[in-house]
C-alpha positions as a Markdown table, in Angstrom:
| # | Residue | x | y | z |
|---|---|---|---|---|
| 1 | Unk | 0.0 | 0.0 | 0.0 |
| 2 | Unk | 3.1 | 2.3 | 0.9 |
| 3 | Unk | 4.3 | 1.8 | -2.7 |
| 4 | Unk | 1.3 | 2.0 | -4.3 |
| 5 | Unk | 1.2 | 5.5 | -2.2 |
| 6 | Unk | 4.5 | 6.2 | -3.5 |
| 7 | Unk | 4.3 | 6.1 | -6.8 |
| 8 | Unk | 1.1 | 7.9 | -7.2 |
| 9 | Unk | 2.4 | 11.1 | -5.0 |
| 10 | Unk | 5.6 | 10.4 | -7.5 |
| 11 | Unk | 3.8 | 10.5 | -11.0 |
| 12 | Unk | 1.8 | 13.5 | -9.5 |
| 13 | Unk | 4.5 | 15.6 | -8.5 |
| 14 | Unk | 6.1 | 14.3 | -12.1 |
| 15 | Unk | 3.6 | 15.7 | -14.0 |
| 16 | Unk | 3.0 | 19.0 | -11.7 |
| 17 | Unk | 6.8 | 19.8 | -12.8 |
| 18 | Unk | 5.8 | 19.7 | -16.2 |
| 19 | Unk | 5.8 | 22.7 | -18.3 |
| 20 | Unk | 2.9 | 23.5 | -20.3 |
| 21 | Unk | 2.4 | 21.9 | -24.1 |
| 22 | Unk | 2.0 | 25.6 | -25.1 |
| 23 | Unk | 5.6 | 26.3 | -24.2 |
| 24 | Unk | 6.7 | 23.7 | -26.6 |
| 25 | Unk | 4.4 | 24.1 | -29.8 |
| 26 | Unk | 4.6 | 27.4 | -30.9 |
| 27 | Unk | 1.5 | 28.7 | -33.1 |
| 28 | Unk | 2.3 | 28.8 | -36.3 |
| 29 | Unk | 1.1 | 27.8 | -39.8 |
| 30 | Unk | 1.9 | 27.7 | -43.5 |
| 31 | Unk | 0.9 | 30.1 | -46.4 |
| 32 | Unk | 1.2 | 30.4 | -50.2 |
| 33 | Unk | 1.8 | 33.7 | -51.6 |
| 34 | Unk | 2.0 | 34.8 | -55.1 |
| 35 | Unk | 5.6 | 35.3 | -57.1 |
| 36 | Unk | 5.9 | 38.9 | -57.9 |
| 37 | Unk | 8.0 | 38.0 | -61.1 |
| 38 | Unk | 10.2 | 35.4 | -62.5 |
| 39 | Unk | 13.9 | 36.0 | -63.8 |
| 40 | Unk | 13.8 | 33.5 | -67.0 |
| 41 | Unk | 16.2 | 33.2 | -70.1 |
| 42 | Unk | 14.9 | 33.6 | -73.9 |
| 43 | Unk | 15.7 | 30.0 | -74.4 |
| 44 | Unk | 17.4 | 27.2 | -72.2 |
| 45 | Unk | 20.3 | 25.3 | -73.8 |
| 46 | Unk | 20.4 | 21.8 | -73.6 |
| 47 | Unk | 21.9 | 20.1 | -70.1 |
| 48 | Unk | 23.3 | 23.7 | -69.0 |
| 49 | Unk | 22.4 | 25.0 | -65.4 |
| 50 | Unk | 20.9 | 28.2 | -65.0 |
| 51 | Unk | 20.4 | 30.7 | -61.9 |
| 52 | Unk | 16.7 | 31.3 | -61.6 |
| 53 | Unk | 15.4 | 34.3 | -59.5 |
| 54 | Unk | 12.3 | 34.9 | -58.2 |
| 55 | Unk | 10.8 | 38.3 | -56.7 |
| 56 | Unk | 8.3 | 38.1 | -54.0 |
| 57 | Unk | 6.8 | 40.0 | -51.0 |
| 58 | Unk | 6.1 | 39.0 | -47.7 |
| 59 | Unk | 3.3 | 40.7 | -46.2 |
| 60 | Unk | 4.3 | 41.5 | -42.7 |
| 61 | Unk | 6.5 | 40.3 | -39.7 |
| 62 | Unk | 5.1 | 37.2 | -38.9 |
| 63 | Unk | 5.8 | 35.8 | -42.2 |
| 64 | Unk | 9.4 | 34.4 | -43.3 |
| 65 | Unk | 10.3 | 32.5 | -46.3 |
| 66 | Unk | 9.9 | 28.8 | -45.7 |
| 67 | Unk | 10.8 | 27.2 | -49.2 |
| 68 | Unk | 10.2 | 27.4 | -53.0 |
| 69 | Unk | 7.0 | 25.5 | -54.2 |
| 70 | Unk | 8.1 | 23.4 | -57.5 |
| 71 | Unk | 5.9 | 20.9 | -58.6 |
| 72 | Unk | 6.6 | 19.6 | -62.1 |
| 73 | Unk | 4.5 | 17.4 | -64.4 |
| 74 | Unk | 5.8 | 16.7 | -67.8 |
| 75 | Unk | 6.8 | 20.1 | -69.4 |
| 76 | Unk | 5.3 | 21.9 | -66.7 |
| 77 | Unk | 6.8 | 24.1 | -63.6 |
| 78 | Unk | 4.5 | 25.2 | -61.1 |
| 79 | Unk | 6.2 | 28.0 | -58.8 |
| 80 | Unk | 5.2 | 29.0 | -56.0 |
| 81 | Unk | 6.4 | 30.6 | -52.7 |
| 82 | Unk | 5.4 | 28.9 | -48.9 |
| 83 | Unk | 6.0 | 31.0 | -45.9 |
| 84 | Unk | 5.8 | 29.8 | -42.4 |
| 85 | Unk | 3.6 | 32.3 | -40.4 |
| 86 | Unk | 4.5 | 32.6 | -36.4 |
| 87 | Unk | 1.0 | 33.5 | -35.0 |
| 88 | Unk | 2.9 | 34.7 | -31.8 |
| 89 | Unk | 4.4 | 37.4 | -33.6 |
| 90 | Unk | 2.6 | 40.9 | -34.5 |
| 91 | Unk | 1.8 | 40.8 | -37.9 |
| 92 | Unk | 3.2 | 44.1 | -38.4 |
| 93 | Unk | 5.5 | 45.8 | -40.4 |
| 94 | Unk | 5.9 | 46.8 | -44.2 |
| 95 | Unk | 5.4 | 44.8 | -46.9 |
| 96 | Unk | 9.0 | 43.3 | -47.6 |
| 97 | Unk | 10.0 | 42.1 | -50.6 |
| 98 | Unk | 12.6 | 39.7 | -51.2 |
| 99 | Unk | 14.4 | 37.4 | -54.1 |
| 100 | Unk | 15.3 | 33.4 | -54.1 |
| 101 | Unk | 17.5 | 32.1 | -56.5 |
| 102 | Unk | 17.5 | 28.7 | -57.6 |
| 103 | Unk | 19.2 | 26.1 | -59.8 |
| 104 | Unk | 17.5 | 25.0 | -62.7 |
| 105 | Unk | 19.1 | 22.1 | -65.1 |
| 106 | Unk | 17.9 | 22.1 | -68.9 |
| 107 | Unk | 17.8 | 18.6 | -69.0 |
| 108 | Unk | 14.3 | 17.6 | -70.9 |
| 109 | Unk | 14.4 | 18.4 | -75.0 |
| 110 | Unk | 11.2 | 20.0 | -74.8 |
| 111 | Unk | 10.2 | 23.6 | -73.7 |
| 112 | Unk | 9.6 | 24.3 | -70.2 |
| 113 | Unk | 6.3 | 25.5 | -69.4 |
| 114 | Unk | 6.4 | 28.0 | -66.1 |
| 115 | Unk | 3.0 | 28.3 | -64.4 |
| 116 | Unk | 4.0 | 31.2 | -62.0 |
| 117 | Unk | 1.2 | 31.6 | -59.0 |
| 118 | Unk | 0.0 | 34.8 | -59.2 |
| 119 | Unk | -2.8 | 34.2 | -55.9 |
| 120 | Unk | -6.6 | 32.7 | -56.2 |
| 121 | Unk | -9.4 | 34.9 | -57.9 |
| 122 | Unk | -12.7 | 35.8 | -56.6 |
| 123 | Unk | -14.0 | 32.3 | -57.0 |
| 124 | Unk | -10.7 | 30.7 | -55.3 |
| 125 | Unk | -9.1 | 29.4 | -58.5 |
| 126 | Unk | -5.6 | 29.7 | -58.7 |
| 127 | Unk | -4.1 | 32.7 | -60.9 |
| 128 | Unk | -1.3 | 31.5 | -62.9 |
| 129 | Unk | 1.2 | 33.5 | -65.1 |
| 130 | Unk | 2.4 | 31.1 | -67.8 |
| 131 | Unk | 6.0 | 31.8 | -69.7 |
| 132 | Unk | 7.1 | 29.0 | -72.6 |
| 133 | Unk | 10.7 | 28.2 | -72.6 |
| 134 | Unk | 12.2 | 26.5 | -75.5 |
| 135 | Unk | 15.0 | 24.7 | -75.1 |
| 136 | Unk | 18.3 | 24.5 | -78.0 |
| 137 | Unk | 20.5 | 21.7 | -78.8 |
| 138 | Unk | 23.9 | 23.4 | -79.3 |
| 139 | Unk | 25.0 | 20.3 | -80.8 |
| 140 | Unk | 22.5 | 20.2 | -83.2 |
| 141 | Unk | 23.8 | 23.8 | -84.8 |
Protein backbone atom coordinates (compact mmCIF):
# COMPACT_ATOMS: atom_id res chain seq x y z
CA UNK A 1 0.00 0.00 0.00
CA UNK A 2 3.07 2.34 0.94
CA UNK A 3 4.33 1.77 -2.70
CA UNK A 4 1.33 1.99 -4.33
CA UNK A 5 1.19 5.50 -2.17
CA UNK A 6 4.47 6.24 -3.49
CA UNK A 7 4.32 6.06 -6.83
CA UNK A 8 1.06 7.87 -7.21
CA UNK A 9 2.45 11.11 -5.00
CA UNK A 10 5.62 10.42 -7.52
CA UNK A 11 3.84 10.52 -10.97
CA UNK A 12 1.77 13.47 -9.52
CA UNK A 13 4.53 15.58 -8.49
CA UNK A 14 6.10 14.33 -12.10
CA UNK A 15 3.57 15.71 -13.97
CA UNK A 16 2.95 19.02 -11.71
CA UNK A 17 6.80 19.80 -12.78
CA UNK A 18 5.77 19.66 -16.18
CA UNK A 19 5.79 22.68 -18.29
CA UNK A 20 2.86 23.51 -20.31
CA UNK A 21 2.36 21.89 -24.07
CA UNK A 22 1.98 25.64 -25.10
CA UNK A 23 5.64 26.32 -24.25
CA UNK A 24 6.67 23.70 -26.58
CA UNK A 25 4.42 24.12 -29.80
CA UNK A 26 4.55 27.36 -30.89
CA UNK A 27 1.53 28.66 -33.07
CA UNK A 28 2.29 28.77 -36.34
CA UNK A 29 1.14 27.81 -39.76
CA UNK A 30 1.93 27.74 -43.53
CA UNK A 31 0.88 30.12 -46.39
CA UNK A 32 1.23 30.44 -50.16
CA UNK A 33 1.85 33.66 -51.64
CA UNK A 34 2.01 34.75 -55.14
CA UNK A 35 5.56 35.26 -57.15
CA UNK A 36 5.88 38.95 -57.94
CA UNK A 37 7.95 37.97 -61.08
CA UNK A 38 10.20 35.39 -62.55
CA UNK A 39 13.88 35.98 -63.76
CA UNK A 40 13.76 33.54 -67.03
CA UNK A 41 16.23 33.16 -70.13
CA UNK A 42 14.89 33.64 -73.86
CA UNK A 43 15.66 29.96 -74.36
CA UNK A 44 17.38 27.15 -72.19
CA UNK A 45 20.34 25.35 -73.85
CA UNK A 46 20.37 21.83 -73.62
CA UNK A 47 21.88 20.14 -70.12
CA UNK A 48 23.26 23.74 -68.95
CA UNK A 49 22.38 24.97 -65.36
CA UNK A 50 20.91 28.18 -64.97
CA UNK A 51 20.39 30.71 -61.86
CA UNK A 52 16.73 31.32 -61.61
CA UNK A 53 15.41 34.26 -59.51
CA UNK A 54 12.28 34.86 -58.23
CA UNK A 55 10.78 38.34 -56.66
CA UNK A 56 8.34 38.06 -53.96
CA UNK A 57 6.75 39.96 -50.95
CA UNK A 58 6.10 38.97 -47.69
CA UNK A 59 3.25 40.65 -46.24
CA UNK A 60 4.32 41.53 -42.73
CA UNK A 61 6.53 40.33 -39.72
CA UNK A 62 5.08 37.24 -38.89
CA UNK A 63 5.83 35.79 -42.22
CA UNK A 64 9.41 34.40 -43.33
CA UNK A 65 10.30 32.54 -46.32
CA UNK A 66 9.91 28.76 -45.68
CA UNK A 67 10.77 27.15 -49.19
CA UNK A 68 10.16 27.39 -53.03
CA UNK A 69 6.98 25.46 -54.17
CA UNK A 70 8.14 23.36 -57.52
CA UNK A 71 5.91 20.90 -58.60
CA UNK A 72 6.63 19.61 -62.12
CA UNK A 73 4.49 17.38 -64.41
CA UNK A 74 5.77 16.68 -67.79
CA UNK A 75 6.80 20.07 -69.42
CA UNK A 76 5.32 21.91 -66.69
CA UNK A 77 6.83 24.07 -63.62
CA UNK A 78 4.49 25.23 -61.09
CA UNK A 79 6.18 28.03 -58.83
CA UNK A 80 5.17 29.03 -56.01
CA UNK A 81 6.35 30.61 -52.67
CA UNK A 82 5.42 28.90 -48.94
CA UNK A 83 5.97 30.99 -45.91
CA UNK A 84 5.76 29.80 -42.39
CA UNK A 85 3.63 32.29 -40.36
CA UNK A 86 4.50 32.60 -36.42
CA UNK A 87 0.98 33.46 -34.98
CA UNK A 88 2.94 34.73 -31.80
CA UNK A 89 4.41 37.45 -33.59
CA UNK A 90 2.56 40.86 -34.54
CA UNK A 91 1.78 40.78 -37.94
CA UNK A 92 3.15 44.06 -38.39
CA UNK A 93 5.54 45.81 -40.40
CA UNK A 94 5.92 46.76 -44.17
CA UNK A 95 5.36 44.79 -46.91
CA UNK A 96 9.01 43.30 -47.57
CA UNK A 97 10.03 42.14 -50.56
CA UNK A 98 12.64 39.71 -51.22
CA UNK A 99 14.39 37.39 -54.12
CA UNK A 100 15.26 33.39 -54.08
CA UNK A 101 17.50 32.08 -56.46
CA UNK A 102 17.48 28.74 -57.60
CA UNK A 103 19.19 26.09 -59.78
CA UNK A 104 17.53 24.98 -62.74
CA UNK A 105 19.12 22.08 -65.08
CA UNK A 106 17.89 22.11 -68.90
CA UNK A 107 17.85 18.63 -69.03
CA UNK A 108 14.34 17.64 -70.86
CA UNK A 109 14.40 18.41 -75.02
CA UNK A 110 11.20 20.03 -74.81
CA UNK A 111 10.19 23.61 -73.70
CA UNK A 112 9.62 24.34 -70.20
CA UNK A 113 6.30 25.55 -69.37
CA UNK A 114 6.40 27.97 -66.08
CA UNK A 115 2.99 28.33 -64.39
CA UNK A 116 4.03 31.18 -62.05
CA UNK A 117 1.23 31.60 -59.03
CA UNK A 118 -0.04 34.80 -59.16
CA UNK A 119 -2.83 34.20 -55.92
CA UNK A 120 -6.58 32.74 -56.23
CA UNK A 121 -9.43 34.94 -57.90
CA UNK A 122 -12.74 35.84 -56.61
CA UNK A 123 -14.02 32.30 -57.00
CA UNK A 124 -10.74 30.74 -55.32
CA UNK A 125 -9.12 29.36 -58.50
CA UNK A 126 -5.60 29.67 -58.73
CA UNK A 127 -4.07 32.69 -60.91
CA UNK A 128 -1.31 31.46 -62.92
CA UNK A 129 1.19 33.46 -65.07
CA UNK A 130 2.37 31.08 -67.84
CA UNK A 131 5.99 31.81 -69.72
CA UNK A 132 7.12 29.00 -72.62
CA UNK A 133 10.68 28.21 -72.59
CA UNK A 134 12.23 26.46 -75.52
CA UNK A 135 15.01 24.73 -75.12
CA UNK A 136 18.31 24.52 -78.01
CA UNK A 137 20.46 21.73 -78.75
CA UNK A 138 23.90 23.40 -79.32
CA UNK A 139 24.95 20.31 -80.79
CA UNK A 140 22.50 20.17 -83.18
CA UNK A 141 23.85 23.80 -84.78
Amino acid sequence: MKRLLFISIFALFLTSCLNDDDDYNPNYHFDTIPVESIDLPDSFELNEVYDLTINYNLPDSSHTFYQLYFEHNNKERIVAVVTYVNEDVAATGPVINKDYTFKLTASQKDEYIFKIWKGKDENDEDIYETITVPVVDPSQN
